[in-house]
C-alpha positions in Angstrom: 4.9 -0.8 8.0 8.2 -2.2 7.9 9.4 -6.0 8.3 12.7 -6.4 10.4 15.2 -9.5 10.7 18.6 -9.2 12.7 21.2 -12.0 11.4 24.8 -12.2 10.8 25.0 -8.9 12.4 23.3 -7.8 9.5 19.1 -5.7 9.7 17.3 -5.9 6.9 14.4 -3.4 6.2 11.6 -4.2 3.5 9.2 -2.4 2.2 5.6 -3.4 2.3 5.0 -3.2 -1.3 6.4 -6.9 -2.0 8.4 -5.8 -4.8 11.5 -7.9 -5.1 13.6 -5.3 -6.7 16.9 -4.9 -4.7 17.2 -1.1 -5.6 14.1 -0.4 -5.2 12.5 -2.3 -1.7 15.8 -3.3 0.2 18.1 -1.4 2.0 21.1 -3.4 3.8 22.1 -2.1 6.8 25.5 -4.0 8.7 26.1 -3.4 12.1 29.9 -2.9 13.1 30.9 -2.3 9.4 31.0 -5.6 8.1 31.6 -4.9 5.2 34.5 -2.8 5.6 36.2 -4.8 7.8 35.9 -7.3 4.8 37.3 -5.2 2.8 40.3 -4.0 4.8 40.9 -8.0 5.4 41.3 -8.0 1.6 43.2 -5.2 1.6 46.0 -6.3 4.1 46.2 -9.7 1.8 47.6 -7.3 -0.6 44.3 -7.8 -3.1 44.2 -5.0 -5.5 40.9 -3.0 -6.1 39.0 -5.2 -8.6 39.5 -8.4 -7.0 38.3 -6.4 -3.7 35.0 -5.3 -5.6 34.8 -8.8 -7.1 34.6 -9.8 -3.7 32.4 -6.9 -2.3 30.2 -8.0 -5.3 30.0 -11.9 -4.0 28.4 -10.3 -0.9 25.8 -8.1 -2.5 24.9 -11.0 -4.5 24.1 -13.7 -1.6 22.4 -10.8 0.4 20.2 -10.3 -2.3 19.4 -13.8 -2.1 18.8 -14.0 1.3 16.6 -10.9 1.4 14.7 -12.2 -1.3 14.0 -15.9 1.2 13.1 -13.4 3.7 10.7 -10.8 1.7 8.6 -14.8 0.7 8.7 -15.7 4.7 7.1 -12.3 5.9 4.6 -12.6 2.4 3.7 -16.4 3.9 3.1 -15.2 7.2 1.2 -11.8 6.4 -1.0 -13.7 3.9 -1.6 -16.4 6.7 -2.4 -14.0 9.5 -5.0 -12.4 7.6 -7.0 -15.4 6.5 -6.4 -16.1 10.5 -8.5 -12.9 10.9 -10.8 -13.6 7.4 -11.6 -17.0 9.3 -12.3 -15.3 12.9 -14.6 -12.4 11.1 -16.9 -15.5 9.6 -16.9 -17.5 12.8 -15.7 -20.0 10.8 -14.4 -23.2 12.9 -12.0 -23.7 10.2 -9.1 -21.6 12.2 -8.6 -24.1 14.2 -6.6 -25.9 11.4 -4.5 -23.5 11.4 -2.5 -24.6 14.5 0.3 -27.2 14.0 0.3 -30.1 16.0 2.2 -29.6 19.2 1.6 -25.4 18.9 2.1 -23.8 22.2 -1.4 -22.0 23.1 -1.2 -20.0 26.3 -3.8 -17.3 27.6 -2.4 -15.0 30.2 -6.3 -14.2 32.3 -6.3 -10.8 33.6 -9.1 -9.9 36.5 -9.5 -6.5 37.7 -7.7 -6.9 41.0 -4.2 -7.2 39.5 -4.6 -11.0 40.0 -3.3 -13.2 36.9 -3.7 -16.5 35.9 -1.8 -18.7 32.9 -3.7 -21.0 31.3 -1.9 -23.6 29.1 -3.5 -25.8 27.0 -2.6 -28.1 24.5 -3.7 -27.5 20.6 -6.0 -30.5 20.6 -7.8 -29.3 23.8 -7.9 -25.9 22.2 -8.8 -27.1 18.6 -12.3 -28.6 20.1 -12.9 -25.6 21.8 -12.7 -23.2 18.8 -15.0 -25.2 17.1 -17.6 -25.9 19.7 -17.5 -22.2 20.7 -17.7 -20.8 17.7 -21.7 -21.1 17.2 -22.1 -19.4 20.3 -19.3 -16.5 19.5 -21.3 -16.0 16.3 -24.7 -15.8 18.5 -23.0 -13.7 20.6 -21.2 -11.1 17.8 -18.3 -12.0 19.8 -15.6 -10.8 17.2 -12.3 -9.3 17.5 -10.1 -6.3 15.1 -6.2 -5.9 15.2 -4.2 -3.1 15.4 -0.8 -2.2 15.2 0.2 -5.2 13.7 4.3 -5.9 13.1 6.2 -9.2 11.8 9.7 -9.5 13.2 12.0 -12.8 12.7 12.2 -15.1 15.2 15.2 -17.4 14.2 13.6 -18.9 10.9 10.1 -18.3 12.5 8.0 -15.0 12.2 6.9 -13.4 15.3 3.6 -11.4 14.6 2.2 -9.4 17.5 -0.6 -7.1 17.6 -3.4 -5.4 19.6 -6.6 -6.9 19.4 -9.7 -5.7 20.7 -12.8 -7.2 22.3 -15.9 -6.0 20.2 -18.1 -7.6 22.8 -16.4 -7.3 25.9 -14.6 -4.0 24.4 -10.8 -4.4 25.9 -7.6 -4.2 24.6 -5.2 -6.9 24.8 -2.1 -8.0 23.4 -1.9 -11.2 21.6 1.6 -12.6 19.9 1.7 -15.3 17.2 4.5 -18.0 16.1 4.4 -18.3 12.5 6.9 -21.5 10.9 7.0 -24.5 9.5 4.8 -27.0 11.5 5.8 -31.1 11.4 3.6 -31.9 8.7 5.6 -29.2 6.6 3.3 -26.5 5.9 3.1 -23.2 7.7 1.4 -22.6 10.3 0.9 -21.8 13.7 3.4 -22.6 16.2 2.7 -20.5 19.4 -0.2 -18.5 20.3 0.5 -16.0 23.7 -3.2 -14.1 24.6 -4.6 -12.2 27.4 -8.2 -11.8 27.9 -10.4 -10.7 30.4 -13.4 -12.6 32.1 
């Protein structure tokens, strides 16, 4: 799959491989023709040729800086989505750490007459439930998988959303995560947008 980020009019595809080479993993795309309308600016200022490449150089080399900031966000947030799923396999109670303080947690509950209600509640509320629920999800072989899964920035957060499925109650549903820097400084989560199914 690919990782996308739109910024300074400027998409950036990466491959999934993680290799940092700039030939080889990144391909810079810029919308409107940046870049040539840079260089006709440098043009008109009567700049010869070399000192327009010197310039069309200087680009390349802060793009290749920021791609390389953004390849390490999408690496932070695919590594941290899959120990969110490692966790949730081993009904381990420990995912619940994994939600910065102040995290929005919202769970959109679908019933079979069209009706919906929005829960909201806050991470505390929702950090006790994990772990007191979780012995009985484990009882229960109440597990999810994911599908589909894509990372896409979100400002200078990640926005992971995927298809999870109900191995117990066997639904589909889509569920959307936040992925940033929390308060405390370390990443986490900072939204988590669910729909279930009673």
């Amino acid at each position: 799959r690919c990782f996308l980020k739109e910024s300074a009019r400027a998409a950036v595809i990466f491959d999934r491989r993680g290799d940092l080479s700039f030939s080889m993993v990144c391909r810079l795309y810029v919308h409107g023709g940046l870049l040539r309308q840079v260089l006709r600016i440098l043009e008109s200022k009567g700049l010869g040729m070399r000192r327009r490449m010197v310039f069309f150089s200087l680009i390349l080399v802060f793009s290749k800086q920021a791609l390389a900031d953004d390849v390490s966000k999408i690496s932070d947030a695919e590594k941290l989505f899959e120990h969110y799923q490692t966790l949730e396999r081993n009904f381990d109670s420990d995912v619940a750490d994994l939600y910065c303080d102040g995290a929005l947690i919202q769970n959109t509950r679908a019933y079979s007459d069209g009706r919906e209600r929005v829960l909201n509640i806050s991470t505390e509320a929702y950090q006790a439930l994990i772990r007191s629920t979780m012995p009985l999800a484990k009882a229960k072989g109440d597990s999810s998988t994911y599908s589909k899964v894509s990372y896409v920035f979100e400002g200078e957060n990640i926005r992971v959303s995927a298809v999870r499925y109900s191995i117990l109650k066997k639904y589909y549903s889509p569920l959307s995560l936040l992925i940033g820097e929390c308060r405390s400084g370390h990443t986490g989560l900072l939204e988590e947008l669910s729909y279930s199914q009673p």
